[in-house]
C-alpha positions as CSV (number, residue, x, y, z in Angstrom):
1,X,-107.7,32.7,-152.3
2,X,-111.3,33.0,-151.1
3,X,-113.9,31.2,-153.7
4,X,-116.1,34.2,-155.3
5,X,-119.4,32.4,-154.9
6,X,-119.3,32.7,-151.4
7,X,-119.6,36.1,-151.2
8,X,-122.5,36.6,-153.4
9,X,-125.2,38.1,-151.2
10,X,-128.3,36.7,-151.1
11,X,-131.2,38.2,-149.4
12,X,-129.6,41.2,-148.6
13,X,-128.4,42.3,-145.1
14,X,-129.6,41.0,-142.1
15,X,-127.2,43.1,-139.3
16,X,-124.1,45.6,-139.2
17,X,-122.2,46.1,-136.6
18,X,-119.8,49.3,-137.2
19,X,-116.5,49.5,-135.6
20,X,-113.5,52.3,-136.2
21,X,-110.8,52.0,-138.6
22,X,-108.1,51.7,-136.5
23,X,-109.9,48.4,-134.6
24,X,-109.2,45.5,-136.4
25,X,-107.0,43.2,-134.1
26,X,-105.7,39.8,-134.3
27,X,-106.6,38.9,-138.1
28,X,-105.9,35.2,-138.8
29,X,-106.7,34.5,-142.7
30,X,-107.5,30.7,-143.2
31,X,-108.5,28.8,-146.5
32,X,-112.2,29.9,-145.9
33,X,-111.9,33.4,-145.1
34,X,-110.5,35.1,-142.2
35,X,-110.9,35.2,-138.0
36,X,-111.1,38.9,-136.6
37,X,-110.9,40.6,-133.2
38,X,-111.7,44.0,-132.6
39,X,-110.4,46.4,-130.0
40,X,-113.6,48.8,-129.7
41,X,-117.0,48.0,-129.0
42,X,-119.0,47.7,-132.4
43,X,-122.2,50.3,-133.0
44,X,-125.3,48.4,-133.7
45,X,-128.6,49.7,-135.1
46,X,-131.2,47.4,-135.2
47,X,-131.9,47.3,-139.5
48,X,-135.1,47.3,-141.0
49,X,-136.2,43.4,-142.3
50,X,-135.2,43.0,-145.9
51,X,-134.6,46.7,-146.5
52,X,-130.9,46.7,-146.0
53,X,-128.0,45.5,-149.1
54,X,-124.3,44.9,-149.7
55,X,-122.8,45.7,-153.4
56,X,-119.3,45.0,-154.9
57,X,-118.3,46.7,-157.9
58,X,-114.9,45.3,-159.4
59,X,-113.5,47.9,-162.4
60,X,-110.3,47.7,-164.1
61,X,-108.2,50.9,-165.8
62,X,-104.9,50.1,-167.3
63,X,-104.5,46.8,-165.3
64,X,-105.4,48.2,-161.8
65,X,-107.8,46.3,-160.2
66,X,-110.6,48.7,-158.1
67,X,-113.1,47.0,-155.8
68,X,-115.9,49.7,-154.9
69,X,-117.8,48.4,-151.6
70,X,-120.9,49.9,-151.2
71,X,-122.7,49.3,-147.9
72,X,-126.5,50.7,-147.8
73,X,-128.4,50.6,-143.8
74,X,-132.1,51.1,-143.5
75,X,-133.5,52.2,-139.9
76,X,-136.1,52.9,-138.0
77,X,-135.3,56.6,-137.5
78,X,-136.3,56.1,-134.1
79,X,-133.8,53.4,-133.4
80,X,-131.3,54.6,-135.1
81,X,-130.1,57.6,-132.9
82,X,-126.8,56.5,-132.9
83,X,-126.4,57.7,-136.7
84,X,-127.7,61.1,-136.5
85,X,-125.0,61.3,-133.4
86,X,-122.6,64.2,-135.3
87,X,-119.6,62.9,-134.1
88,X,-120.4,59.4,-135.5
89,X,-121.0,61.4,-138.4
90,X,-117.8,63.0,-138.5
91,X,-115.5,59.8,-137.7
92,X,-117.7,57.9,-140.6
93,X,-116.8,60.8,-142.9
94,X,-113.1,61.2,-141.9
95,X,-111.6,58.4,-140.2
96,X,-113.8,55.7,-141.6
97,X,-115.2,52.5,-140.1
98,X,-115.1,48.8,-140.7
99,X,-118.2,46.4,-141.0
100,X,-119.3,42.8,-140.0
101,X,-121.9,42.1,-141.9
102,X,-123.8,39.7,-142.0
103,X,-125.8,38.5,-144.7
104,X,-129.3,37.4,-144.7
105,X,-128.3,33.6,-145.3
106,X,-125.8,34.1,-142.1
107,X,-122.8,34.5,-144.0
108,X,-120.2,37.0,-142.5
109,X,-118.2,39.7,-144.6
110,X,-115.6,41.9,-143.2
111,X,-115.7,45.1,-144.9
112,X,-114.0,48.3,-145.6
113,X,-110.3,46.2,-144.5
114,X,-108.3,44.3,-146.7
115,X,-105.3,41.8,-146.2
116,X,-103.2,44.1,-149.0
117,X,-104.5,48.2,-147.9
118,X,-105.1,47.1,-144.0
119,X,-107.6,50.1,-142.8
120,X,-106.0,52.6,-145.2
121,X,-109.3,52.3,-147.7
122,X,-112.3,51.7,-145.0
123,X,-115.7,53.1,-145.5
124,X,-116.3,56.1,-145.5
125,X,-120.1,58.1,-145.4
126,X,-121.8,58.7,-148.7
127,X,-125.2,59.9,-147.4
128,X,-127.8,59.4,-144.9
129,X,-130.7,60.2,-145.8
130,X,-134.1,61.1,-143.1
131,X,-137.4,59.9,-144.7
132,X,-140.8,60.3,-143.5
133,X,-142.6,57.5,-145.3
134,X,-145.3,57.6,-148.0
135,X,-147.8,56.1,-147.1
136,X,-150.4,56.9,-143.1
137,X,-148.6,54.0,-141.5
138,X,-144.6,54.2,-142.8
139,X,-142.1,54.4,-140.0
140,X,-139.8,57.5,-140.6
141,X,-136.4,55.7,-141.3
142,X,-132.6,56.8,-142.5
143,X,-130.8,55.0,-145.2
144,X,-127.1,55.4,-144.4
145,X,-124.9,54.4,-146.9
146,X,-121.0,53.8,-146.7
147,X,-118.6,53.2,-149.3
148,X,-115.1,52.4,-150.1
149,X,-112.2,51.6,-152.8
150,X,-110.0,48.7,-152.0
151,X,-108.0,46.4,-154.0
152,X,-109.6,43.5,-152.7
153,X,-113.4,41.6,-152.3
154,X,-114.9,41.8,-149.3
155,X,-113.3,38.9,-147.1
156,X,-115.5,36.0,-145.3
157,X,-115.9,36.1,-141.6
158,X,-115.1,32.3,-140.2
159,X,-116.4,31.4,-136.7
């Protein structure tokens, strides 16, 4: 299907945009990854440079393949409102979302939705946690962290 290379992150994360489970649209899967619509308006929190990353686990037990998605956002807490919002909170933790991401070398990934599970497995919260910083001049920022079980890798966003 979609070459396993391609989806190694390099760099890390360079933006997120969240939308709700239920959203995905038109989904057109081609040789090179897929072409998505959404039906929602994405939420988008500007991430903090270099601080943000994108990990697949793939685990096997008796023949069932797992794929654990694990999405980890770093904010300025100040710009990142939106997160501490309790009903975002709530629908991440329930209902789940689905990410774009988009990698630090400008490669897309559509997350937490799979050709085989649809938005059955999306991501769900883990944690968020609030930091003050160490050091005089830290930013306080929140790491939110999403995660999901699918059967699948992430798939490539085409444009």
């Amino acid at each position: 299907m979609f070459a396993t290379e391609y989806l190694k992150p390099k760099g890390g994360v360079a933006r997120v945009a969240l939308h709700t489970a239920d959203a995905v649209g038109r989904l057109v899967v081609e040789e090179e990854g897929c072409r998505v619509s959404f039906a929602d308006t994405p939420l988008e929190v500007p991430l903090v440079e270099q601080a943000s990353h994108f990990e697949e686990t793939v685990t096997a037990d008796g023949g069932s393949i797992a794929v654990c998605h694990r999405l980890t956002m770093v904010a300025e807490r100040n710009l990142a409102s939106e997160w501490l919002d309790p009903d975002f909170l709530r629908r991440a933790a329930l209902q789940g979302v689905v990410a774009e991401v988009e990698l630090c070398d400008s490669r897309r990934l559509l997350v937490g939705y799979s050709l085989r599970l649809a938005e059955e497995q999306p991501l769900r919260l883990q944690s968020m946690d609030s930091s003050s910083g160490q050091r005089p001049n830290d930013l306080p920022s929140i790491t939110l962290t999403l995660s999901a079980t699918d059967a699948e890798m992430a798939m490539p966003i085409i444009y």
